[in-house]
GUKE-394191 format. One line per field, with one value per residue (C-alpha): residue in one letter; x, y, z. Coordinates in steps of 0.1 Angstrom, whole numbers, plus 5000, padded with zeros to 4 digits. Each point is the difference from the previous one (the first is absolute). Layout:
<recs>
type	(A, ...)
xx	(X, ...)
yy	(Y, ...)
zz	(Z, ...)
</recs>
This chain:
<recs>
type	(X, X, X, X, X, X, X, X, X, X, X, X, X, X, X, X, X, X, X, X, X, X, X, X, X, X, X, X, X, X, X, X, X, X, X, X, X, X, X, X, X, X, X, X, X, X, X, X, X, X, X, X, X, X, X, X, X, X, X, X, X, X, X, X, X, X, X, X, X, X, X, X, X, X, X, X, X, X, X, X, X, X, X, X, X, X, X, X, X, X, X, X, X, X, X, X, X, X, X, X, X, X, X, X, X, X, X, X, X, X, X, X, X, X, X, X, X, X, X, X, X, X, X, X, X, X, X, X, X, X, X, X, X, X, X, X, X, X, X, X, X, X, X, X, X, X, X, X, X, X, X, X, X, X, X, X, X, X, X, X, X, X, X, X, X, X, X, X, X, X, X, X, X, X, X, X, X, X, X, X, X, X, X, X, X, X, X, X, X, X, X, X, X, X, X, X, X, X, X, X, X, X, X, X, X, X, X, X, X, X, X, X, X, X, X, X, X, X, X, X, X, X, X, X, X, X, X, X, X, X, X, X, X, X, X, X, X, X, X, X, X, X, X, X, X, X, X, X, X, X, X, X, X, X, X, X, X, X, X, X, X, X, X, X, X, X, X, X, X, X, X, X, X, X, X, X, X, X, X, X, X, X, X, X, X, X, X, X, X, X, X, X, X, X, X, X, X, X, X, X, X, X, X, X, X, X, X, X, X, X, X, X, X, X, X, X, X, X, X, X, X, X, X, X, X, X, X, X, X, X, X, X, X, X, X, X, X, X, X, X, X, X, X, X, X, X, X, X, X, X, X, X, X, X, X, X, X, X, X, X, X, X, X, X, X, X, X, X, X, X, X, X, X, X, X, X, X, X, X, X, X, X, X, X, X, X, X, X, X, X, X, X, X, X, X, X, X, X, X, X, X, X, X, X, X, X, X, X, X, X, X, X, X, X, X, X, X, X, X, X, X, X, X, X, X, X, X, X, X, X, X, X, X, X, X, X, X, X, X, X, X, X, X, X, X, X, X, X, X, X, X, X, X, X, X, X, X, X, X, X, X, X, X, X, X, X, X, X, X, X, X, X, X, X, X, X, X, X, X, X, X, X, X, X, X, X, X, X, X, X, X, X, X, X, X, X, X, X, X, X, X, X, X, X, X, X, X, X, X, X, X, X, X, X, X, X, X, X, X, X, X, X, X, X, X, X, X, X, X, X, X, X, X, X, X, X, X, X, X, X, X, X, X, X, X, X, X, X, X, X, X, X, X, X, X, X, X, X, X, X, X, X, X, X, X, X, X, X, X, X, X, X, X, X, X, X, X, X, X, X, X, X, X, X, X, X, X, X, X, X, X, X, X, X, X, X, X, X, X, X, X, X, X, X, X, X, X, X, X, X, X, X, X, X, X, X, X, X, X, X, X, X, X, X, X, X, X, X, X, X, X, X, X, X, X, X, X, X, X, X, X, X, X, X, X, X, X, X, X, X, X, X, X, X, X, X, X, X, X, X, X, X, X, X, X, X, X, X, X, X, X, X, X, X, X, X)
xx	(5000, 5013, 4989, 4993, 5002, 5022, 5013, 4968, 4988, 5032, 4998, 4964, 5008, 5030, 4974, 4968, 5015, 5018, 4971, 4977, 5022, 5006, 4963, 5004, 5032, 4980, 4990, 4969, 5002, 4971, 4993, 4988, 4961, 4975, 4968, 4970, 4984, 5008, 4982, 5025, 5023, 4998, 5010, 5026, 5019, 4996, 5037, 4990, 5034, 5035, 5023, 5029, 5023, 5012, 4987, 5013, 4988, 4974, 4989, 4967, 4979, 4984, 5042, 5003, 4969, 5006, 5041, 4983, 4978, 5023, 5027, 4974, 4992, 5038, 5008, 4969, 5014, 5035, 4977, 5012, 5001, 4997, 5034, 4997, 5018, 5025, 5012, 5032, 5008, 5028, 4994, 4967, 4989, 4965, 4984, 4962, 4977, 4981, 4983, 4964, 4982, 5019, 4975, 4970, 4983, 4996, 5027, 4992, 5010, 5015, 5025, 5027, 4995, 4997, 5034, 5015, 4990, 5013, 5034, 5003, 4993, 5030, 5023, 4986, 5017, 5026, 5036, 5020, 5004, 4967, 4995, 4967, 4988, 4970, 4984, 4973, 5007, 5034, 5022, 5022, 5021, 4982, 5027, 5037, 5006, 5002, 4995, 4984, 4964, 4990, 5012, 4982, 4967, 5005, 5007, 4969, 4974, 5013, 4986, 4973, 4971, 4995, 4979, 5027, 5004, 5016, 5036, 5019, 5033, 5014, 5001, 5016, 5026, 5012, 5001, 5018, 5034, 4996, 4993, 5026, 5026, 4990, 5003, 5039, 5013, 4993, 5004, 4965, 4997, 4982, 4961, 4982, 4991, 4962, 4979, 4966, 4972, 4972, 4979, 4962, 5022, 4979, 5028, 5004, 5040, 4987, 5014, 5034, 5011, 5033, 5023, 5031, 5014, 4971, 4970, 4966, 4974, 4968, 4976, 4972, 4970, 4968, 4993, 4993, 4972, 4985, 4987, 4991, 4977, 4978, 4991, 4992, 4967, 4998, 4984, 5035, 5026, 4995, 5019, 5020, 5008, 4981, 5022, 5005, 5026, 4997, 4996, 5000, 4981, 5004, 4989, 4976, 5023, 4978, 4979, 5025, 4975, 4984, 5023, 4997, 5009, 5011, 5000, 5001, 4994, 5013, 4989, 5025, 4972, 4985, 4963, 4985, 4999, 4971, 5013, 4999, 5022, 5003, 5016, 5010, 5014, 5017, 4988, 4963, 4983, 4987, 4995, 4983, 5000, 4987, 5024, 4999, 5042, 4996, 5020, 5039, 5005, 5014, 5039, 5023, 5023, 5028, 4984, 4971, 4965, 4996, 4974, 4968, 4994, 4980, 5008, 4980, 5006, 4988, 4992, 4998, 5008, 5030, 5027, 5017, 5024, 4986, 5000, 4986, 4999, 4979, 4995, 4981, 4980, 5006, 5019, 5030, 5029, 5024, 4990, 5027, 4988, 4963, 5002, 5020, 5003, 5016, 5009, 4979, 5017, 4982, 4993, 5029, 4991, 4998, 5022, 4981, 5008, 4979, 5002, 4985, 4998, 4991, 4966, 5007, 4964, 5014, 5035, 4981, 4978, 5032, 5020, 4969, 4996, 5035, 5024, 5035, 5013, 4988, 5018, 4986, 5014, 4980, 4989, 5031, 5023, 4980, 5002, 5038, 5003, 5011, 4971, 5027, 5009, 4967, 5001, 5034, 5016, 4992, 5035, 4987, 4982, 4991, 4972, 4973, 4963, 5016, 4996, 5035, 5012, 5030, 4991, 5025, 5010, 4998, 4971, 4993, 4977, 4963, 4972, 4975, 5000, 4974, 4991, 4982, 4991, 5026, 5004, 5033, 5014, 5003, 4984, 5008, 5020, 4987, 4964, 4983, 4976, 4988, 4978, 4986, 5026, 5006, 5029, 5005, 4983, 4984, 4963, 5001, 4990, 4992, 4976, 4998, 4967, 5004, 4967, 4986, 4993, 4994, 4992, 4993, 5020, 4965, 5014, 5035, 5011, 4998, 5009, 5036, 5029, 5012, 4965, 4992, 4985, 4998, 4971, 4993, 4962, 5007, 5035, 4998, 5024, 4999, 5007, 5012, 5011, 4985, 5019, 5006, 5012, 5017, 4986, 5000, 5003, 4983, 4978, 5001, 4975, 4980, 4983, 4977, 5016, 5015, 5027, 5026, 5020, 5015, 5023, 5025, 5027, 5027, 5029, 4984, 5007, 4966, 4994, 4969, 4986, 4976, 4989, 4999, 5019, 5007, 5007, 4961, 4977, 4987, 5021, 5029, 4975, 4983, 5017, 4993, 5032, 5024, 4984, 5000, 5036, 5008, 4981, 5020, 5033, 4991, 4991, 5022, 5027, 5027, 5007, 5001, 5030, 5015, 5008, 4966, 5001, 5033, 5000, 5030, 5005, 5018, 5037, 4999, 5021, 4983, 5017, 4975, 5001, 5003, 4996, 5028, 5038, 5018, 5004, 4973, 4985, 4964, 4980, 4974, 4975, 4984, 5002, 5037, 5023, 5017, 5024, 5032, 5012, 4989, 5032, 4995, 4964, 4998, 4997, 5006, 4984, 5007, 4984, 4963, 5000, 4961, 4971, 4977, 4994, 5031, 4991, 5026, 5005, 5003, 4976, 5022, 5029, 4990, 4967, 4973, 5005, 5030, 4985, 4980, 5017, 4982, 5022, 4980, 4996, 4991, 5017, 4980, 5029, 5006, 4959, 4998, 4998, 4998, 5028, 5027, 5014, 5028, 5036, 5025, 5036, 5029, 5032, 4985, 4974, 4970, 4979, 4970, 4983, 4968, 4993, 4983, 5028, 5028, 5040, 4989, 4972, 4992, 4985, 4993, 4967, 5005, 5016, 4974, 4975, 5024, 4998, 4961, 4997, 5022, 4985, 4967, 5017, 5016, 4966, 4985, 5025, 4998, 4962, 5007, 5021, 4981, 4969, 5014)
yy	(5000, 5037, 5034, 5028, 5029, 4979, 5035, 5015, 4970, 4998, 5036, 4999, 4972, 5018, 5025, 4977, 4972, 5017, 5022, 4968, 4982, 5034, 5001, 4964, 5015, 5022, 5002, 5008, 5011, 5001, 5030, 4987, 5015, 4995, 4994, 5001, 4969, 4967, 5008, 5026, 4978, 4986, 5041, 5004, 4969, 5012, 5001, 5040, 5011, 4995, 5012, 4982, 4988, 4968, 4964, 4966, 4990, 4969, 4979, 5012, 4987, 5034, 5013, 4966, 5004, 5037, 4999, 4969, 5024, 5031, 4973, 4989, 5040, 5007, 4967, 5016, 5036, 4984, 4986, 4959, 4985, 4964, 4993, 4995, 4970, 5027, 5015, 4981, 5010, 5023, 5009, 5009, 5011, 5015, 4998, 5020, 4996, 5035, 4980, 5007, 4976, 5009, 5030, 4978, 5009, 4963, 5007, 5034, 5026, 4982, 4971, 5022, 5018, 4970, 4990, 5034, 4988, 4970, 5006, 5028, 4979, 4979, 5027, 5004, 4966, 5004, 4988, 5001, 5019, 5001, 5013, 5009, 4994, 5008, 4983, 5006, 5004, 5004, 4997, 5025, 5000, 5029, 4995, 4978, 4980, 5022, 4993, 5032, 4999, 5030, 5001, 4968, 5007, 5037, 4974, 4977, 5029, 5017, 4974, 5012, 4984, 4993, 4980, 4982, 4963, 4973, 4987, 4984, 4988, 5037, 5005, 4964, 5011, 5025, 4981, 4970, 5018, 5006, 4962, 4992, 5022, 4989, 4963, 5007, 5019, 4974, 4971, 4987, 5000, 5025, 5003, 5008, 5036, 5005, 5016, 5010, 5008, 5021, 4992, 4985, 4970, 5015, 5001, 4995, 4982, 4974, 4976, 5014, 5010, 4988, 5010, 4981, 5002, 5017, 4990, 5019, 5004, 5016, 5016, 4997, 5025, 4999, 4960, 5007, 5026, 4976, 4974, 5038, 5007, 4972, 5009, 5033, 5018, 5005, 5032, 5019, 4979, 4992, 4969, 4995, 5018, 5009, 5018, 5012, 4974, 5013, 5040, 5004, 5023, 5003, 5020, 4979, 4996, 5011, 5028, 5012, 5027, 4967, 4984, 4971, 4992, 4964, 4994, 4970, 4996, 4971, 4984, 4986, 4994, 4966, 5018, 5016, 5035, 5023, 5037, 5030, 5004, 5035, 5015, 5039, 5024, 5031, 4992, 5000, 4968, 4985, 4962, 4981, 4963, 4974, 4970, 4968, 4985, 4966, 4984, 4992, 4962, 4980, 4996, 4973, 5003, 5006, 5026, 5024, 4994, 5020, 5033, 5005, 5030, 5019, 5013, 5038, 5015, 5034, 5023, 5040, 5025, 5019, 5018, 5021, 4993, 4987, 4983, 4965, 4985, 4964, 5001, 4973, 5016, 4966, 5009, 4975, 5000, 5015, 5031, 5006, 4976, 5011, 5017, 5000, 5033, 5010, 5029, 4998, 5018, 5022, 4989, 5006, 5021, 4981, 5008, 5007, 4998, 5017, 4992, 5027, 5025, 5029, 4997, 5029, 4986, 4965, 5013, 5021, 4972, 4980, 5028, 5010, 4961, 5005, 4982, 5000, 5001, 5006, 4988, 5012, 4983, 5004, 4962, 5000, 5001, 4975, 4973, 5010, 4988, 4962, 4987, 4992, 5039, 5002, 4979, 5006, 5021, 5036, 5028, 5023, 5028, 5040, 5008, 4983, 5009, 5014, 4991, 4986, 4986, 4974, 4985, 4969, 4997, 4972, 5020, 4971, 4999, 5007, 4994, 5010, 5002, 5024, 4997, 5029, 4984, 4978, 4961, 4987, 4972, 4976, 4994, 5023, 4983, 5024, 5016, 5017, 5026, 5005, 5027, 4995, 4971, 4966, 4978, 4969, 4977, 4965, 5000, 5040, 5022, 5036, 5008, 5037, 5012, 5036, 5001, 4997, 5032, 5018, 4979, 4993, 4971, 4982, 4982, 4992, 4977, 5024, 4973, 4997, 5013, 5019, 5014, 5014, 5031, 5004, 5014, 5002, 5010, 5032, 4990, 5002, 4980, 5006, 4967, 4979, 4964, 4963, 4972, 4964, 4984, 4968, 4979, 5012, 5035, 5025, 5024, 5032, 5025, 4995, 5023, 4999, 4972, 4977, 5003, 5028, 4998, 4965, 4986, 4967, 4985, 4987, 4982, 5016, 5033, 5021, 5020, 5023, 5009, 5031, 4998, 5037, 5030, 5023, 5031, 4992, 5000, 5021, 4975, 5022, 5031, 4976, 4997, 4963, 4997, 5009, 4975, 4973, 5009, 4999, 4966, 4985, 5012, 4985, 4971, 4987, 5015, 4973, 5023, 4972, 4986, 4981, 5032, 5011, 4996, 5005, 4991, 4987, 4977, 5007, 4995, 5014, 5030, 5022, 5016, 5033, 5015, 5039, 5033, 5015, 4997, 5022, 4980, 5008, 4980, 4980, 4994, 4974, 5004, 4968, 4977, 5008, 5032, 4989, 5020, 5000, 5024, 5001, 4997, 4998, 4992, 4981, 4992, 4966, 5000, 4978, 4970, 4998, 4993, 5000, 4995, 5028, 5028, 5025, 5035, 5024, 5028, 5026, 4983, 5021, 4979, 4961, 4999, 4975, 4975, 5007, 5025, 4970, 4972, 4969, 4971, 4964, 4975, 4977, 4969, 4968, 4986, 5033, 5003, 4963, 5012, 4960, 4984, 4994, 4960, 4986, 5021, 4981, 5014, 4980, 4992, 5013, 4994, 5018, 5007, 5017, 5015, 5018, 5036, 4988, 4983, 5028, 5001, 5011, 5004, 5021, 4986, 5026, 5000, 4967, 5015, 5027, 4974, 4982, 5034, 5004, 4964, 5000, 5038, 4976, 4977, 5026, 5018, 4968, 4998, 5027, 5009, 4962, 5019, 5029, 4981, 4976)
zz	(5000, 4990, 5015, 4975, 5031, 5026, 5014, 5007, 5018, 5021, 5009, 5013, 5022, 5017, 5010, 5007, 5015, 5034, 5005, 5003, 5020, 5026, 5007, 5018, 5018, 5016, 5037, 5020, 5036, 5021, 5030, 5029, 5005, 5027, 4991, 5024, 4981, 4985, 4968, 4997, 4995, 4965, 4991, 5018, 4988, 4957, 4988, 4990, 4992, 4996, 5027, 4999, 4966, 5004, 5007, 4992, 4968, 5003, 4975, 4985, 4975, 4987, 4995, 4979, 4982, 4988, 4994, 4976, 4985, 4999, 4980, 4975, 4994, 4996, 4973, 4981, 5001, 4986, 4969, 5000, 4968, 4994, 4980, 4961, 4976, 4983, 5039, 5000, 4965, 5000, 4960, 4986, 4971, 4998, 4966, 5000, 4968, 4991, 4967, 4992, 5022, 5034, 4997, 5008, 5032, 5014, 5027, 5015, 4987, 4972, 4993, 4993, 5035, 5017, 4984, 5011, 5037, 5000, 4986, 5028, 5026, 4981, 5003, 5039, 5010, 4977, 5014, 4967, 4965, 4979, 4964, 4987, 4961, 4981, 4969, 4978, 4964, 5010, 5031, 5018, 5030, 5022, 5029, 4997, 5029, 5036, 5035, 5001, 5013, 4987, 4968, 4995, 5016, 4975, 4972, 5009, 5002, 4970, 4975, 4981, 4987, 4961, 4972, 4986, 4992, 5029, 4990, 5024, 4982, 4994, 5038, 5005, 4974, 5019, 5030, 4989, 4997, 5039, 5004, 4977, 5019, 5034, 4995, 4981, 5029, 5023, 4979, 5006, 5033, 5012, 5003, 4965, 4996, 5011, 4977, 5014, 4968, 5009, 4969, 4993, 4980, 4970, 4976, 4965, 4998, 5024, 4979, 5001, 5034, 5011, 5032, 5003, 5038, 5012, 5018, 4995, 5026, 4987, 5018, 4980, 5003, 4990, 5004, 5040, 4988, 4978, 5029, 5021, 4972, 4997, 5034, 4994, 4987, 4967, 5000, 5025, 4985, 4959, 4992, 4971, 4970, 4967, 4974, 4965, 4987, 4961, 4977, 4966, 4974, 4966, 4971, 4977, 4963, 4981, 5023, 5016, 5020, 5017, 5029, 5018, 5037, 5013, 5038, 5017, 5037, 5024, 5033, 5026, 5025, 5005, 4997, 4967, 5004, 4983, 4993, 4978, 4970, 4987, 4974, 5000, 4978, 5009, 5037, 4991, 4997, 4966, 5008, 5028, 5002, 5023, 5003, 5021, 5000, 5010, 5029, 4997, 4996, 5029, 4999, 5011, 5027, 4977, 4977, 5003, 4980, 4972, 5004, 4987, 4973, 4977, 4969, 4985, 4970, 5000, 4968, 4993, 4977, 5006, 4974, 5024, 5026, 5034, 5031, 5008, 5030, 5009, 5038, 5019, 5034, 5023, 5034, 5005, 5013, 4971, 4983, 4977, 4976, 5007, 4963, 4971, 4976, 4967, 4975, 4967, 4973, 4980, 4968, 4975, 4974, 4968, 4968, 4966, 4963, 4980, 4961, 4982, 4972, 5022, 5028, 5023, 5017, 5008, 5014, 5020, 5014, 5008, 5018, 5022, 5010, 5019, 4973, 5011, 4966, 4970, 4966, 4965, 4969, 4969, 4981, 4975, 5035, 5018, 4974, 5001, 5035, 5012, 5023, 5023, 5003, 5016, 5030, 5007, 5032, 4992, 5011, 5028, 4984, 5009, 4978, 5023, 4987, 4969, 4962, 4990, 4962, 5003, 4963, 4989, 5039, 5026, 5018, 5025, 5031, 4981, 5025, 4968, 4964, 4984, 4963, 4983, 4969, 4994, 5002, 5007, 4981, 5029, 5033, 5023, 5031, 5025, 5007, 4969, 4993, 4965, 4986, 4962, 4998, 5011, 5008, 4978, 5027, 4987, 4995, 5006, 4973, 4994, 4971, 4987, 4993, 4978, 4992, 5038, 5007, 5031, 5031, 5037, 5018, 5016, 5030, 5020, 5029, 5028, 5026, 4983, 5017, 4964, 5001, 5032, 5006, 4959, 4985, 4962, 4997, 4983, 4973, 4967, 4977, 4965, 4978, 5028, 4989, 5018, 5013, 4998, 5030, 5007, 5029, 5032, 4992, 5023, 4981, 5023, 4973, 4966, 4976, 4981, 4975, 5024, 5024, 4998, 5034, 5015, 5018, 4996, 5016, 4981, 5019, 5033, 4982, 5000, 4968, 4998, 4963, 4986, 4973, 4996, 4992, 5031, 4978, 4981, 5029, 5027, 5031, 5003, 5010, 5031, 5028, 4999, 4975, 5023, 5026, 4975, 4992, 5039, 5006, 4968, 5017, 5036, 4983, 4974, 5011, 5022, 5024, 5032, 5012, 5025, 5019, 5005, 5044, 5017, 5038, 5019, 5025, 5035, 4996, 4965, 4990, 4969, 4973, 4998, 4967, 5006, 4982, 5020, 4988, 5025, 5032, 5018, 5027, 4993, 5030, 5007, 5030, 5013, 5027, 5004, 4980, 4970, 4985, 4968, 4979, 4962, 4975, 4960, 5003, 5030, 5035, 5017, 5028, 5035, 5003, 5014, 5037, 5006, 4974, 4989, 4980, 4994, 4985, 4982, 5018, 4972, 4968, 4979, 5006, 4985, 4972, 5007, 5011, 5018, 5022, 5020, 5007, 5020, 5021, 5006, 5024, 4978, 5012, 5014, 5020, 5021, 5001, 5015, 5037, 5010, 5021, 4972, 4999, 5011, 4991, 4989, 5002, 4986, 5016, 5032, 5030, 5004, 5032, 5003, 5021, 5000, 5009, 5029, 5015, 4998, 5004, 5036, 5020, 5028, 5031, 5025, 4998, 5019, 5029, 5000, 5007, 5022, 5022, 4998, 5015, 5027, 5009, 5000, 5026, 5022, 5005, 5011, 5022, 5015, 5008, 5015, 5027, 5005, 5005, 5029)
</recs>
C-alpha cells in the first residue's frame, strides 16, 4: 500500500495524537464540603473541574477506542492507495490514444479523460523514469523519459482530443529502440521495459503490432462502461452509438444543375434504432426522413458483429456552390460522427463552339446562359478540324464569356457544339445542338419544306428537362423543315407537319435537333429562346466530375488553391484555428485535428469551394463504441486491465468508514458508563 499525502497525515498526528492522550493525564482533585444532607451528596462528588495536571495513566477503553478512530481519520487524510501491477517498474513508458472513439461519453466525461486520470495516478506511484507517447493517426513523444513528476503530469494533461483514426504500430516504433537499448546494455538481463497503453484497443494495425523486449499492459477503457450501461435507464444514459459511416454527392452527367446525395448510416447497438435523417443545405433544412437501422449482429469472442445500416440517396437541384451536411437527431454516446458534411462545387461553366456564318441572336443566347468560353469558327473551319482536337485538354484561357476564333487549331475541351445551319460531316463526339440542320445520325433525317409557309409549332414536351419553363404559343417560323427520327428518339416539339425539335443519344452523347431557322422566326424576340438555350447548356453539357464534393477526413492535410500569391496567411475558423501561408497559388494547410466545418476567414482569399472546407468522421471501426477483441502484440506479453480496475486505487474511503464505526462503538460505550 502507498500514500499519495503521507506528510500531511504525519503532521496531523503530531498534533492530535499528544493532545488526546494529555486529556487522560489529567488530574481531578476534590475540596472537601459539608453538606447538611445525604442527598447532597451525589453533587458534591461530580469530577466538576480539573485542578491538578498529572495522574498516572490507566488503561481506558474510551482512550483505545478514539486514538483507533483518530488513526483511521489520519491513514484517510494521508490518501492510501492500494499498490498497482507497474509500482515496482523502474521504466515506464505511457502511451495515451486521443483517436476518434476515446471521445465517447461511456466513461464520464469521456475515455480520453478517463485515460488522463489514470495515467496521473501512474505518475502518482511512480518510483522510476517514465515517458509519455501519443497515437492517433500518428504518434509523437510528448515527454522523453524524466523522473520529473511534473513534467509528466504537464505532458499527460496536455494531450488534446481529436477525430483521427487508431494506429498503434507508429507509437510501438518509437518505443522499440528504448526496448532495444535497454535489453543491449544489460545483456538481457534486466526487466522488460513496461509499456502502459491507454487506448479503447479500437485500432486499425491490430494485425501488425509488435514490441520486442517490452511488455504491454493495457488499460482498456470503455469495456467496464459497457456491463454499467445495461444497467442503466435508457432514457439518462443512451447506449451505443449510431453514426454517419459514408458522404458523397455528385453532379448528375448529363444535368449537371441536379445533384444527388449518398449517405449511409450504421448501428453498433444490439437494438434497432428509429431516428430522423435530415439533410440541409447552407444550414437550413431541405430533407427529412424517417429511418429504422436494424440491430448490429452478434459477434464472436474474437471479432465484433458486423452493424446494422441504412442506406438514403437524396435528390435537389443545385448549380452553385453549397453546403451539405446529412445529420441523424439520435443521442448517443459519440457526437462527432453524429453528421457528415461536404463542399459542392458550383457547377463549371461549360465551353461552347459555335459553328456559324454570323447569328448575333444565338451568341447572345449562349453568353447570357453563363458559357465560360465561347469558340466561333465558321463551317469551312469546322470540317477542317480532327474530331480528336475536340475532346482533347484545352490550354488555360483569358477570354471567359467572350466570342474567340482559333480556326485550324487544337481547340480542345467543348462542353457544346452549336450548329446554325450546318450539318457536320460526322457524328459529333460530344453534345450537339443543331438549328435548320442535322448531324449524319442513322434513321435521322431533316426534310426541307420551301413551300411551308408561315406556321405555329402546335405542342412540346414541357416535362423535359431541355424544355422547362419554355413557352412557344406565340412563335412564328417561316418554312421550318420535319424530322425523321431513329428509334428511341425523344420528340421535344412538332408543328404543324410533323415533328421539328428532338432529341437522340448516340454513344451516350445527347444531340438535340430543330428543324428550323433561328434567324427566320419570331424565337429569338421571346424570352423563352434564351431559356431553351440555358436548359440545352445545363443539360447536354458534361460539366460533372469526379470533383464535384470535396470533404476531408481527420488526419488529412489540404492543398487549398488560393487567389493570393504574396505570402499571406489563410485562416480557417472551426472547431480548432488552422493557419499556413499562401505561396504561388497555394496554401497547405496542417492536418485536421477535429471534424467539422472550417470557414475561410477572408472569402477573398480561396474561390468556392475552397472557402468551406468539411472534415468527416466517417469511419465504422472508430464509430464501434463496443469493447474491441482480444490485442495481440508480437514478440511481447500483453495485460490488460480494465478502466475499472486501475494502476492504483485509492482506499480511504475505507478508513473513513472504519472511523464512523468505531465512533459508533465508543458512543455505546460510553452512555454504558454514564448510565451505571
Amino acid at each position: 500500500m502507498g500514500f499519495l499525502t503521507p506528510l500531511t497525515a504525519i503532521i496531523a498526528a503530531a498534533i492530535a495524537v499528544p493532545l488526546l492522550v494529555a486529556l487522560y493525564f489529567l488530574k481531578l482533585r476534590r475540596r472537601l464540603i459539608d453538606v447538611s444532607s445525604t442527598l447532597l451528596w451525589r453533587k458534591a462528588i461530580e469530577d466538576l473541574e480539573v485542578n491538578t495536571p498529572f495522574q498516572k495513566l490507566r488503561r481506558n477503553l474510551l482512550l483505545i477506542l478514539q486514538l483507533l478512530i483518530l488513526a483511521a481519520l489520519l491513514i484517510a487524510l494521508a490518501r492510501p492507495t492500494t499498490r498497482g501491477v507497474g509500482d515496482d517498474a523502474q521504466r515506464l513508458v505511457i502511451v495515451i490514444d486521443h483517436s476518434g472513439s476515446m471521445n465517447a461519453t461511456d466513461d464520464q466525461p469521456t475515455r480520453l479523460d478517463r485515460a488522463r486520470q489514470l495515467a496521473l495516478q501512474l505518475i502518482d506511484d511512480l518510483e522510476g523514469a517514465a515517458m509519455v507517447v501519443t497515437f492517433a493517426e500518428r504518434a509523437r513523444v510528448v515527454q522523453p523519459f524524466t523522473t520529473d513528476r511534473a513534467l509528466l503530469r504537464r505532458a499527460v494533461n496536455s494531450v488534446p482530443p481529436t477525430d483521427q483514426r487508431s494506429r498503434l504500430a507508429p507509437a510501438l516504433e518509437l518505443i522499440e529502440p528504448f526496448t532495444r537499448r535497454l535489453a543491449d546494455e544489460t545483456e538481457g538481463e534486466v526487466e522488460p521495459l513496461t509499456v502502459y497503453v491507454f487506448s479503447d484497443a479500437r485500432v486499425h494495425d491490430a494485425d501488425d503490432l509488435s514490441l520486442p523486449g517490452g511488455e504491454m499492459r493495457l488499460v482498456q477503457l470503455g469495456a467496464a462502461s459497457e456491463e454499467d450501461n445495461e444497467e442503466a435507464d435508457a432514457d439518462t444514459a443512451p447506449r451505443g452509438n449510431l453514426a454517419i459511416v459514408s458522404m458523397s454527392a455528385r453532379r448528375d452527367h448529363k444535368r449537371p444543375q441536379f445533384v444527388q446525395v449518398f449517405a449511409q448510416v450504421a448501428n453498433f447497438h444490439d437494438e434497432p434504432v428509429e431516428t430522423d435523417i435530415v439533410l440541409r443545405v447552407d444550414g437550413r433544412e431541405q430533407r427529412r426522413e424517417r429511418r429504422t437501422i436494424d440491430a448490429a449482429l452478434p459477434g464472436t469472442p474474437n471479432r465484433s458483429g458486423s452493424p446494422g445500416s441504412s442506406s438514403l440517396t437524396f435528390e435537389l437541384e443545385l448549380t452553385g456552390s453549397a453546403l451539405l451536411e446529412v445529420r441523424h437527431e439520435h443521442d448517443d454516446q459519440l457526437s462527432a460522427d453524429n453528421s457528415a458534411a461536404l463542399v459542392l462545387a458550383p457547377r463549371r461553366d461549360p465551353t461552347v463552339m459555335l459553328v456559324t456564318k454570323g447569328n448575333p441572336f444565338l451568341l447572345r443566347a449562349i453568353q447570357a446562359a453563363g458559357a465560360k468560353r465561347i469558340e466561333t469558327v465558321t463551317p469551312q473551319q469546322f470540317d477542317a478540324l480532327d474530331p480528336a482536337d475536340l475532346t482533347a485538354t484545352f490550354r488555360p484561357d483569358d477570354s471567359a464569356g467572350q466570342p474567340s476564333t482559333l480556326p485550324n487549331a487544337a481547340l480542345g475541351g467543348v462542353d457544346l457544339i452549336v450548329f446554325d445551319g450546318h450539318a457536320p460531316q460526322t457524328v459529333p463526339p460530344i453534345a450537339s445542338l443543331s438549328f435548320d440542320a442535322a448531324p449524319p445520325i442513322e434513321g435521322l433525317e431533316l426534310i426541307k419544306q420551301p413551300n411551308s409557309g408561315v406556321q405555329y409549332l402546335l405542342d412540346w414536351r414541357r416535362d423535359d428537362p431541355v424544355m422547362r419553363y419554355v413557352t412557344l404559343d406565340n412563335v412564328l417560323v417561316e418554312h421550318p423543315g420535319r424530322l425523321v427520327l431513329p428509334t428511341g428518339a425523344r420528340v421535344l416539339a412538332t408543328g404543324q407537319s410533323g415533328p421539328i425539335m428532338a432529341q437522340v443519344v448516340v454513344d451516350d452523347v445527347p444531340h438535340v435537333v430543330a428543324a428550323l431557322s433561328v434567324l427566320r422566326s419570331t424565337w429569338p424576340m421571346e424570352i423563352s429562346f434564351a431559356v431553351f438555350v440555358d436548359n440545352v447548356i445545363a443539360a447536354l453539357a458534361s460539366t460533372g466530375s469526379e470533383n464535384d464534393a470535396l470533404s476531408f477526413a481527420p488526419g488529412d492535410a489540404a492543398a487549398v488553391q488560393t487567389l493570393d500569391d504574396d505570402g499571406d496567411d489563410v485562416t480557417y475558423r472551426g472547431p480548432v484555428d488552422l493557419k499556413a501561408d499562401a505561396l504561388s497559388g497555394r496554401a497547405v494547410m496542417p492536418a485536421f485535428q477535429r471534424a467539422g466545418v472550417y470557414r475561410l476567414d477572408d472569402d477573398n482569399l480561396a474561390p468556392p469551394p475552397w472557402n468551406t472546407m468539411a472534415v468527416n468522421l466517417t469511419d465504422p471501426l472508430e464509430s464501434d463504441l463496443r469493447p474491441a477483441p482480444e490485442l495481440v502484440v508480437r514478440s511481447g506479453a500483453v495485460t490488460v486491465v480494465t478502466s475499472n480496475d486501475p494502476p492504483r486505487r485509492e482506499v480511504w474511503r475505507w478508513f473513513v468508514l472504519i472511523a464512523l464505526g468505531v465512533l459508533v462503538i465508543e458512543w455505546v460505550v460510553y452512555t454504558r458508563r454514564m448510565h451505571v
